[in-house]
C-alpha positions as CSV (number, residue, x, y, z in Angstrom):
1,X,-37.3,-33.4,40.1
2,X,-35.1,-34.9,37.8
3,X,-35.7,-33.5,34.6
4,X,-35.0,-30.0,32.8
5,X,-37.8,-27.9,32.1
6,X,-38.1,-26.2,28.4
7,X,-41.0,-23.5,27.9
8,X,-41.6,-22.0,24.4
9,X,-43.3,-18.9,24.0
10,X,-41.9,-18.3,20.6
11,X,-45.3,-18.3,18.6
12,X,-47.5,-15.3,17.4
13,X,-51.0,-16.3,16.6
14,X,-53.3,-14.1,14.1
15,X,-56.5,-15.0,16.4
16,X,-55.6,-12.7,19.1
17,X,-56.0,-10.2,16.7
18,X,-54.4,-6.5,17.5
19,X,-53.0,-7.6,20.6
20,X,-50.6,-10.0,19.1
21,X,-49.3,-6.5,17.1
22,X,-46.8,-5.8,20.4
23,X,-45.9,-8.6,22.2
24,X,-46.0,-12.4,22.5
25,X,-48.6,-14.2,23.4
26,X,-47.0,-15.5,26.7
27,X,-46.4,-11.9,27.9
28,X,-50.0,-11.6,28.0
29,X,-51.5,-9.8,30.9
30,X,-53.7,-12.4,32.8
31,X,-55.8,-11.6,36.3
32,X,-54.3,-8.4,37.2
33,X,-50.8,-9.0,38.0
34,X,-49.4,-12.1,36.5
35,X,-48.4,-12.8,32.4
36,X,-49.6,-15.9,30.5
37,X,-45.9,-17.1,31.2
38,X,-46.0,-17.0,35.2
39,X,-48.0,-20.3,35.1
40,X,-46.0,-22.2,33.6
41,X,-42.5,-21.0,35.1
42,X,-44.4,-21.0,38.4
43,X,-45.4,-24.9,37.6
44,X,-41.9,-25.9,36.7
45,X,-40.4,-24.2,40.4
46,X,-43.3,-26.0,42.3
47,X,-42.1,-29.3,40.6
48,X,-39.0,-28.6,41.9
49,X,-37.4,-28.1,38.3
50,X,-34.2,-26.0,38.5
51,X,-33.1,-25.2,34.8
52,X,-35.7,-23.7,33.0
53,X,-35.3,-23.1,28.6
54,X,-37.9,-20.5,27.7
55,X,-37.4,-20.1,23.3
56,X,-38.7,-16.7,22.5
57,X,-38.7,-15.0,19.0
58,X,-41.8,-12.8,17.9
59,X,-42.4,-9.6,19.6
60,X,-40.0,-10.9,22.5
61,X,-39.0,-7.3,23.8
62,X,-41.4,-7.4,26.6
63,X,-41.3,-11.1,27.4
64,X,-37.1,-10.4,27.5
65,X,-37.6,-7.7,30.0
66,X,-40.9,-9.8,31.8
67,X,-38.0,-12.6,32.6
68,X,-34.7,-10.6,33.0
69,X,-34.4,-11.6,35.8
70,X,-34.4,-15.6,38.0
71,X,-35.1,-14.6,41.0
72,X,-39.1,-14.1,41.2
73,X,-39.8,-18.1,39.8
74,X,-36.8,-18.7,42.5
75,X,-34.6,-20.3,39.2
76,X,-31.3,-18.6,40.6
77,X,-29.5,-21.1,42.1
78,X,-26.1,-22.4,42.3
79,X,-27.0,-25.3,39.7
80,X,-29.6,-24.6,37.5
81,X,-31.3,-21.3,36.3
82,X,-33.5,-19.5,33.8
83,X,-32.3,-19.5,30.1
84,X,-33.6,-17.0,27.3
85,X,-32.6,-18.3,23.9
86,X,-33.6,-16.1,21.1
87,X,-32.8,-16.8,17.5
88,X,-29.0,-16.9,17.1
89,X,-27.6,-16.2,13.6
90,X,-24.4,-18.1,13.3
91,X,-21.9,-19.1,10.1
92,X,-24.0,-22.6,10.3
93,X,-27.7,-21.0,10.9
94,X,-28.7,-17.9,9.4
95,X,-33.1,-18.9,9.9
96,X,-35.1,-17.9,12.4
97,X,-37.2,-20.9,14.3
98,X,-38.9,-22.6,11.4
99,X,-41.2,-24.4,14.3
100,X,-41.2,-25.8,17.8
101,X,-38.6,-28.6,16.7
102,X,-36.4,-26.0,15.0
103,X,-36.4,-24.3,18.2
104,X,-35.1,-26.9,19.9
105,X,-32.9,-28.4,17.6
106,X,-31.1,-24.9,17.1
107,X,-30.4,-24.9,21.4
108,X,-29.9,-28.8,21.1
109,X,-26.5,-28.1,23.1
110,X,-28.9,-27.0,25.8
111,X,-29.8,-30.4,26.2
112,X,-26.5,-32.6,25.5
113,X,-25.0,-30.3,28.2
114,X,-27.6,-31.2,30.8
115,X,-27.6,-34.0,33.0
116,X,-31.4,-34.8,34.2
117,X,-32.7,-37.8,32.2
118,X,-36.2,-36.1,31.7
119,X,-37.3,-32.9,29.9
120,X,-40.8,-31.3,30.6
121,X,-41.6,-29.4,27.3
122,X,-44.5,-26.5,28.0
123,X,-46.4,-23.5,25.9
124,X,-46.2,-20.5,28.1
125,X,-50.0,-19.6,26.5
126,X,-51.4,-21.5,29.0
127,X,-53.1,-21.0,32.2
128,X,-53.5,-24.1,34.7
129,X,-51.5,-25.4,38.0
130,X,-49.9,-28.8,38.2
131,X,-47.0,-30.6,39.6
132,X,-45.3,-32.1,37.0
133,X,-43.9,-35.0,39.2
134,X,-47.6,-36.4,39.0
135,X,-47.3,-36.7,35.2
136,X,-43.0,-37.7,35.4
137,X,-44.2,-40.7,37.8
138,X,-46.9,-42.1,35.6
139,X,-44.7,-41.5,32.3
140,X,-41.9,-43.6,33.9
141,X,-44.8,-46.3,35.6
142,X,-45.9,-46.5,31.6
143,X,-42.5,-47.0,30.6
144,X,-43.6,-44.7,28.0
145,X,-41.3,-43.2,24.9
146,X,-43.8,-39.7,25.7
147,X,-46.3,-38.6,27.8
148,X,-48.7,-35.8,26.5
149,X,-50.9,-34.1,29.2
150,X,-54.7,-34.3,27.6
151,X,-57.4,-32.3,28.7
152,X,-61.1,-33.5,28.2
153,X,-63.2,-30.6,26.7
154,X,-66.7,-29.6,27.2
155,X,-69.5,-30.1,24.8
156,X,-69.5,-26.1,24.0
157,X,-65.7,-26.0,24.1
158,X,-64.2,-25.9,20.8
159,X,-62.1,-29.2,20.0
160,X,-60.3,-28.1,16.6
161,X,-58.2,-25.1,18.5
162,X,-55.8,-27.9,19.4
163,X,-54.7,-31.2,18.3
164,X,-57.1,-34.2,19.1
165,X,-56.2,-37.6,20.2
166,X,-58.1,-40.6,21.1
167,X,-56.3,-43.5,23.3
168,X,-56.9,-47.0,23.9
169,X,-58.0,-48.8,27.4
170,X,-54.2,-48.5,28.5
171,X,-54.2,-44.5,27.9
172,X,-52.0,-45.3,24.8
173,X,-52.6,-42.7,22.3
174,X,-53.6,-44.5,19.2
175,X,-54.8,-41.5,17.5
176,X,-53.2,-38.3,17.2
177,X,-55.0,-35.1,14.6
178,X,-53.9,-31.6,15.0
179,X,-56.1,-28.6,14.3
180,X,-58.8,-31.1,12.9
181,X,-61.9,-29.4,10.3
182,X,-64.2,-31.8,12.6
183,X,-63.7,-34.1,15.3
184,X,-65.8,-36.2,17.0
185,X,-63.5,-36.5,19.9
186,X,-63.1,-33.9,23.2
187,X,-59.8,-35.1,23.9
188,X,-57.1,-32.9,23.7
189,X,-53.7,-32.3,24.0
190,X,-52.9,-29.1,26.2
191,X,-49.2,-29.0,24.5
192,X,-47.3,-30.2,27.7
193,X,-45.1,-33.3,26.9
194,X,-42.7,-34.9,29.3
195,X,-39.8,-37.4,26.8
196,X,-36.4,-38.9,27.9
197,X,-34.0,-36.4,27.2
198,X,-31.7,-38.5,24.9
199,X,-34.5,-40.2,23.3
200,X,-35.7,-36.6,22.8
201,X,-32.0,-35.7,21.3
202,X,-32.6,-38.7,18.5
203,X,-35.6,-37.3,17.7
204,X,-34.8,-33.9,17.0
205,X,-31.8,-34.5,15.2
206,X,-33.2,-37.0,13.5
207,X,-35.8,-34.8,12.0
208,X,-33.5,-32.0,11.4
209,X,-31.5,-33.9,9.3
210,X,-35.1,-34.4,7.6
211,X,-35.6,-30.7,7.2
212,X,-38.7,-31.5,9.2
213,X,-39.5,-28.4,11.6
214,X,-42.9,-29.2,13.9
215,X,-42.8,-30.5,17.2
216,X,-46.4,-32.4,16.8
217,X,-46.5,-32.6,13.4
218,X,-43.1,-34.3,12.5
219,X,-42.4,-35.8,15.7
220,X,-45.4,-37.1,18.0
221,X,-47.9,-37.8,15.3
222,X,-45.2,-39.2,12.7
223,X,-43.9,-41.2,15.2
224,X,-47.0,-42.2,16.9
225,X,-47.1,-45.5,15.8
226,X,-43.7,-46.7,16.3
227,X,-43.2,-44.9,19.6
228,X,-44.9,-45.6,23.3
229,X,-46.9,-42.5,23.7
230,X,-49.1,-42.3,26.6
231,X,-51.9,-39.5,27.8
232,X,-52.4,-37.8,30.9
233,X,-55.7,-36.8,31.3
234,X,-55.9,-33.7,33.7
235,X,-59.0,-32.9,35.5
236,X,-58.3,-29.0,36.8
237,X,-58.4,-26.2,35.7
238,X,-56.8,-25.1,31.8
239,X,-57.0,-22.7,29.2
240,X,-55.6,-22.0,26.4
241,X,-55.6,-17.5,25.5
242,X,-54.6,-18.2,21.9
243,X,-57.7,-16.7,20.4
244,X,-59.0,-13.1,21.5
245,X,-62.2,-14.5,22.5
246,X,-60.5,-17.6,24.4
247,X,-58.3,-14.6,26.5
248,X,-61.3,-12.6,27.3
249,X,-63.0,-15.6,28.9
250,X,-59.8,-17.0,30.9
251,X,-59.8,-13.5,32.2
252,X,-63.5,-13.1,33.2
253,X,-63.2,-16.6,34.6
254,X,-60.6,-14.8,37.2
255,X,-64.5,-13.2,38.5
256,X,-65.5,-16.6,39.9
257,X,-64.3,-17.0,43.4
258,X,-63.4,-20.4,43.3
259,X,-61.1,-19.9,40.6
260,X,-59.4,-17.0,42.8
261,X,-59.0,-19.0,45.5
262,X,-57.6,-21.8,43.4
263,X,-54.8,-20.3,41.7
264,X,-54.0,-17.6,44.5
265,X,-55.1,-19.1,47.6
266,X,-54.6,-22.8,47.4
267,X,-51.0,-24.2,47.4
268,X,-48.6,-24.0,45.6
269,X,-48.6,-20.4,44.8
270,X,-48.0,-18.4,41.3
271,X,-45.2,-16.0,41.0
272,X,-44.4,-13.1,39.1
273,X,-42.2,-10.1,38.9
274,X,-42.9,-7.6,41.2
275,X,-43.4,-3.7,40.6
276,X,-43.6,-1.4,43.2
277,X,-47.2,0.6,42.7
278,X,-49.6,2.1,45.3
279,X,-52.4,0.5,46.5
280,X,-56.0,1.3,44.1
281,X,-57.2,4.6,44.7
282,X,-60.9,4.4,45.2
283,X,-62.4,7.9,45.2
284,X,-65.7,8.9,47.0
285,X,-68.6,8.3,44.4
286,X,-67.2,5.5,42.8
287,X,-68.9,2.2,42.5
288,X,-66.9,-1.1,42.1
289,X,-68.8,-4.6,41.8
290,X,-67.4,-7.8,41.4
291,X,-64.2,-6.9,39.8
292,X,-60.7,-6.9,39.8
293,X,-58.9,-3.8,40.0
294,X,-54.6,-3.9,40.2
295,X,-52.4,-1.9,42.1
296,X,-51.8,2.0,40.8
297,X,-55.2,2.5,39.5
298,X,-57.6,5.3,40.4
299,X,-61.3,4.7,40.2
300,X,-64.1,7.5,40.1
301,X,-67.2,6.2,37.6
302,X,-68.6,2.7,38.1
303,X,-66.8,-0.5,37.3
304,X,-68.9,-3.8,37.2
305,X,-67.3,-7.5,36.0
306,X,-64.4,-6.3,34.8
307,X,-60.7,-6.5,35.3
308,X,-58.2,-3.3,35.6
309,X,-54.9,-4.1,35.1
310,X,-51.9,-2.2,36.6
311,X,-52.4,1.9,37.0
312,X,-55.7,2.1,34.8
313,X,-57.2,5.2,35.4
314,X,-61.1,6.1,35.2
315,X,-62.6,9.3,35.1
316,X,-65.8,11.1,36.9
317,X,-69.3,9.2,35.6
318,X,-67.7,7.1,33.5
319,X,-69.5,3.0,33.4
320,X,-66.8,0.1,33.0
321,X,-68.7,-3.4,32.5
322,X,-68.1,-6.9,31.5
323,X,-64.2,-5.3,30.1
324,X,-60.9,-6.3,30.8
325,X,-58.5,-2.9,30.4
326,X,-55.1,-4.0,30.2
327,X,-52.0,-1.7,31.7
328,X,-51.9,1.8,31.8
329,X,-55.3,2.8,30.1
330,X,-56.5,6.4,30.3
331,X,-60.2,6.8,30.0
332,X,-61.5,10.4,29.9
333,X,-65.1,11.5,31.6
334,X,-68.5,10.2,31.2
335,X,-67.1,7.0,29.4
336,X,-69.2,3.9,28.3
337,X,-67.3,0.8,27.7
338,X,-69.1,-2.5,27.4
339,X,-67.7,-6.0,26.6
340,X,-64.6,-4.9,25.3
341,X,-60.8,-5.4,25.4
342,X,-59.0,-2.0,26.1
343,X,-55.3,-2.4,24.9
344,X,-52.5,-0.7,27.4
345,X,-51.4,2.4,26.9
346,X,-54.9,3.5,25.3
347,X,-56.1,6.7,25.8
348,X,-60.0,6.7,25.8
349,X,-61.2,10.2,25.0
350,X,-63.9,11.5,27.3
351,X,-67.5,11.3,26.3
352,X,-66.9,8.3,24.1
353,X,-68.9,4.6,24.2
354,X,-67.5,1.4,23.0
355,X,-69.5,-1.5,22.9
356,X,-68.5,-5.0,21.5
357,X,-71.5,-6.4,20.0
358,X,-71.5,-10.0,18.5
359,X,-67.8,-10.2,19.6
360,X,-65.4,-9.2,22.1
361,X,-64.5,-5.8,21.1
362,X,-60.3,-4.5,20.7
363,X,-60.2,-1.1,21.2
364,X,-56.9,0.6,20.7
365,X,-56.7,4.4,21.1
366,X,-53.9,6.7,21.4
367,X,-55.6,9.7,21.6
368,X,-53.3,12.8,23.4
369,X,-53.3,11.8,27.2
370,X,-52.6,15.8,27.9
371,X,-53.5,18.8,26.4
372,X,-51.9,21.6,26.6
């Protein structure tokens, strides 16, 4: 494909609530195995993009060791690769990314040393497949100045999460609100945006020199008017985890078999870094419904609808249902969790019950794991 790929995964976001408190929201743990992040890099390698940009800055540590190394999204090539650009304090720069614009216009050489003519610009907080080509050959059949990728929501789906546009007959977007109080329209942007890299080089710089920091606000909106902007309205599969509730349900939605067989069954596939763990362990008594359960776990009480991430461990008589428990959870005997979010590392002590009531429920414990 002829275009660079730049992913940024920068962001923290006060809706995901305690589980923001660690890492970045693209190092997420989604379906078992994978992170938020392994969508989109797997995207950009199935579009055949080989130089990928991911911008990190808050809680980066375990998104940093997530993409240390190329070779799992098949980015280490001769030409090409996988870039991590973290804020760089320098005699001319001594911020941090001020927004999505900043981060690009503080790694602008990133671009100006490239050569492709394109650049696909993605949020790693999203979950979805696509081949970016699709959306490169209708931005150039357009001769559009930007493409944004829309999504059309559903009537329960909340619209003011994201920024709203509404286009004209052509697919022209002729109106463009972010984060709206209320909208009437379900039309979306899903925050992937494919731009000519020089024309994307003016704009940048040219709001830098504004002191103008926001991607979407200072750039597609401001320029909305005076610049060909086109939508591409998708009609798969996407979500967006940037709200505790919204990661929850993108995980539970891993339950439906269809959506299984989409994302890990259907070509192209969705990479990851691998880590060498033992099959489950399930042990005579147990009972396991309609759930996923990830490699190194061992299961003795009941598990219904729920995800286990990698090397959860459940004790005798305890009941798991309608939960995701993220990595390396510890829950004692005769355990009672309900609709909840179990943060890794947690250390459930035996005999207790959670239960999230009204709302998806955050437990994080870290009770002793071993007494001596």
């Amino acid at each position: 494909m002829r275009a660079i790929g730049i992913v940024l995964a920068g962001g923290s976001s006060t809706h995901m609530r305690e589980l923001s408190n660690k890492r970045a929201v693209a190092a997420m743990p989604i379906a078992g195995g994978y992170r938020a992040i392994d969508f989109v890099l797997s995207n950009m390698s199935n579009s055949q993009i080989q130089k990928v940009a991911v911008f990190t800055q808050y809680n980066s540590k375990s998104l940093n060791e997530h993409l240390n190394s190329s070779k799992w999204w098949d980015f280490g090539r001769k030409q090409g690769g996988l870039y991590v650009f973290s804020p760089t304090i320098t005699a001319d720069n001594r911020s941090w990314y001020r927004g999505t614009a900043d981060a690009i216009a503080q790694n602008l050489d990133f671009l100006k040393s490239s050569h492709e003519p394109y650049v696909v610009i993605a949020s790693g907080d999203c979950i979805y497949k696509m081949d970016y080509n699709d959306v490169l050959y209708y931005h150039i059949a357009k001769k559009a100045d930007v493409t944004i990728v829309t999504k059309r929501l559903s009537s329960e789906q909340d619209a003011t999460r994201f920024g709203v546009v509404n286009v004209n007959q052509d697919g022209r977007i002729v109106e463009f609100e972010e984060k709206p109080v209320v909208t009437d329209s379900n039309l979306i942007s899903t925050g992937i945006y494919i731009v000519r890299r020089r024309q994307l080089i003016e704009m940048i710089e040219q709001a830098n020199e504004e002191g103008r920091f926001d991607f979407v606000k200072d750039i597609l909106i401001r320029y909305r008017n005076v610049k060909k902007i086109y939508s591409y309205e998708m009609d798969s599969y996407w979500s967006n985890i940037g709200t505790a509730e919204s990661y929850y349900d993108t995980n539970m939605d891993f339950l439906d078999k269809k959506v299984r067989e989409y994302f890990f069954k259907e070509y192209p596939d969705i990479y990851s870094k691998v880590i060498d763990l033992p099959p489950a362990k399930y042990n005579p008594g147990c009972k396991v419904k309609n759930s996923l359960i990830a490699s190194g776990s061992i299961i003795n009480g009941t598990v219904e609808n729920s995800l286990l991430f990698k090397e959860v461990y459940v004790g005798n008589n305890c009941t798991i249902k309608n939960s995701v428990i993220l990595n390396d959870v510890y829950i004692g005997d005769n355990c009672n969790i309900e609709n909840c979010i179990i943060e890794s590392k947690s250390t459930i002590a035996a005999g207790t019950e959670h239960i999230g009531k009204e709302t998806t429920a955050i437990i994080v414990e870290k009770n002793a794991r071993y007494v001596i």
